[in-house]
C-alpha positions, -999 to +999 in steps of 0.1 A: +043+094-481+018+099-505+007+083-542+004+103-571-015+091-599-005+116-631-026+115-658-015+136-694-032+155-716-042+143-756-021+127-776+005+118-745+010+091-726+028+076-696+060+092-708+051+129-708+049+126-669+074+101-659+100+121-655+080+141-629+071+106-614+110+099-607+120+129-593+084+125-568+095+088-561+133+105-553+114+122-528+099+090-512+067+090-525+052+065-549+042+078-583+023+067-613+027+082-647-002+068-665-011+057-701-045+061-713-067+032-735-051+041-772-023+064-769+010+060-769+025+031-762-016+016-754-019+026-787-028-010-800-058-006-780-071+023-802-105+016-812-139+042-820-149+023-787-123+041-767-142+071-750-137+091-724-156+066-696-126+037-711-103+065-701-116+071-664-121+032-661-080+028-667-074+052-640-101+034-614-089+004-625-057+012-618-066+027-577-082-004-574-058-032-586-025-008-563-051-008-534-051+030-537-064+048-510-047+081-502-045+093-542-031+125-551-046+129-590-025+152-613-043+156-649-030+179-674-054+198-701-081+172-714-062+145-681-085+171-659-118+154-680-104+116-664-091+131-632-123+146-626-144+112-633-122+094-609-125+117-578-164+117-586-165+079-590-138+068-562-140+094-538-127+071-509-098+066-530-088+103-534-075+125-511-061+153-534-071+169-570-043+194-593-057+205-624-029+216-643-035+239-671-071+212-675-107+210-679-129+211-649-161+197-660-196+195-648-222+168-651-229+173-691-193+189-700-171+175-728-136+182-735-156+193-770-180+217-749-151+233-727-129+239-752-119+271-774-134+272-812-096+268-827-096+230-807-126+221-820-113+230-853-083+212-847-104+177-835-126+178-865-095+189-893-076+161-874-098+136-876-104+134-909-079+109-915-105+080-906-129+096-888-126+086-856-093+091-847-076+129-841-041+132-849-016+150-824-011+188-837+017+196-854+053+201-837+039+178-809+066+158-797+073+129-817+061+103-793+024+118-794+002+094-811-039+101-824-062+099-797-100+084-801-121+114-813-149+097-785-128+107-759-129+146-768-170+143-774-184+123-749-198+142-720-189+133-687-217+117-666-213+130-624-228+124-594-222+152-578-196+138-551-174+166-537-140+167-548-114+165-519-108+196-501-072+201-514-080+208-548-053+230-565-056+244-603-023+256-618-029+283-647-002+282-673-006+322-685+023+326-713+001+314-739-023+328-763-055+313-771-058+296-740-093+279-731-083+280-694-085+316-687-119+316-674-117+289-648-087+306-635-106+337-629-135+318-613-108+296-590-095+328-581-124+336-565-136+306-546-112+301-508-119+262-512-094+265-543-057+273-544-047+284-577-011+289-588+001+311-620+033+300-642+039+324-673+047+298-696+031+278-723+011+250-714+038+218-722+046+224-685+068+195-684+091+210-709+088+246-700+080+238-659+085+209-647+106+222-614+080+241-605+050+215-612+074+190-591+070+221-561+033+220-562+025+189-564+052+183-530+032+213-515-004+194-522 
């Protein structure tokens, strides 16, 4: 059996993954579909405080409080950012890493410095609102709330811990303008990786979510 903690991308929270989490739990494992300080229904908790270290923290906090030792991490787009400060913070409680369609920082990197000029268009145009909150895109689904703009511009802070040796980065190809096409190419090329390719758009729940469920059973 295995746990899988499943952290979403901006704007989503708990709910984007929780139907992956049943269908994982079907299959006897336990599963965690997590909701991030200030979005969705955490939203009350929004605050310019909320950055990206508040965001790793709820993860660690939540290995720690379910005595999570053998963690399989899921994070999707800007979920890679969090997933990849709780395997460098916790490593004894992570035995597994999928970056789906996400970020894969270094010490330094921001969501803001990995990403394509059209998303940090979209942060600042979206944020304009108050100025520290971004609002979800347009034709998000209608559940996506703003997200802290401190969790997009803060850079991550690393140790330089290994990540576990199953790592696995899923590249969601049927979209244009994607900012992951590089580290696809680079995955590609390093044997400690396994890298999958799913010609669809990158709301993999909606457009994959079989096929994430596959991987993530393989990992």
């Amino acid at each position: 059996m295995a746990t899988y903690v499943l952290v979403p991308g901006g704007w989503h929270g708990g709910w984007y993954f929780e139907p992956l989490a049943q269908h994982l739990r079907w299959h006897g494992h336990q599963a965690y579909a997590v909701t991030l300080s200030g979005v969705g229904d955490r939203h009350h908790l929004r605050s310019a405080a909320v950055n990206l270290d508040t965001h790793i923290q709820d993860v660690l906090s939540l290995l720690e409080t379910e005595q999570i030792t053998d963690a399989v991490l899921c994070g999707h787009s800007y979920g890679g950012m969090v997933v990849s400060g709780v395997a460098d913070r916790a490593p004894e409680r992570v035995e597994a890493v999928t970056y789906c369609d996400a970020y894969l920082p270094q010490d330094g990197d921001s969501c803001w410095s990995l990403t394509s000029d059209v998303y940090r268009g979209l942060f600042l145009a979206n944020a304009t609102g108050d100025g520290q909150n971004v609002e979800p895109p347009a034709g998000m689904d209608p559940r996506a709330t703003s997200q802290p703009l401190a969790t997009f511009l803060q850079a991550i802070q690393l140790t330089g811990a290994e990540l576990p040796t199953r790592r696995h980065f899923v590249y969601l190809s049927g979209w244009s303008g994607t900012p992951f096409a590089s580290t696809y190419e680079r995955l590609s090329q390093d044997a400690t990786w396994k890298v999958h390719d799913l010609p669809v758009g990158h709301n993999v729940m909606r457009l994959a979510g079989d096929d994430l469920l596959k991987i993530l059973l393989e990992v």
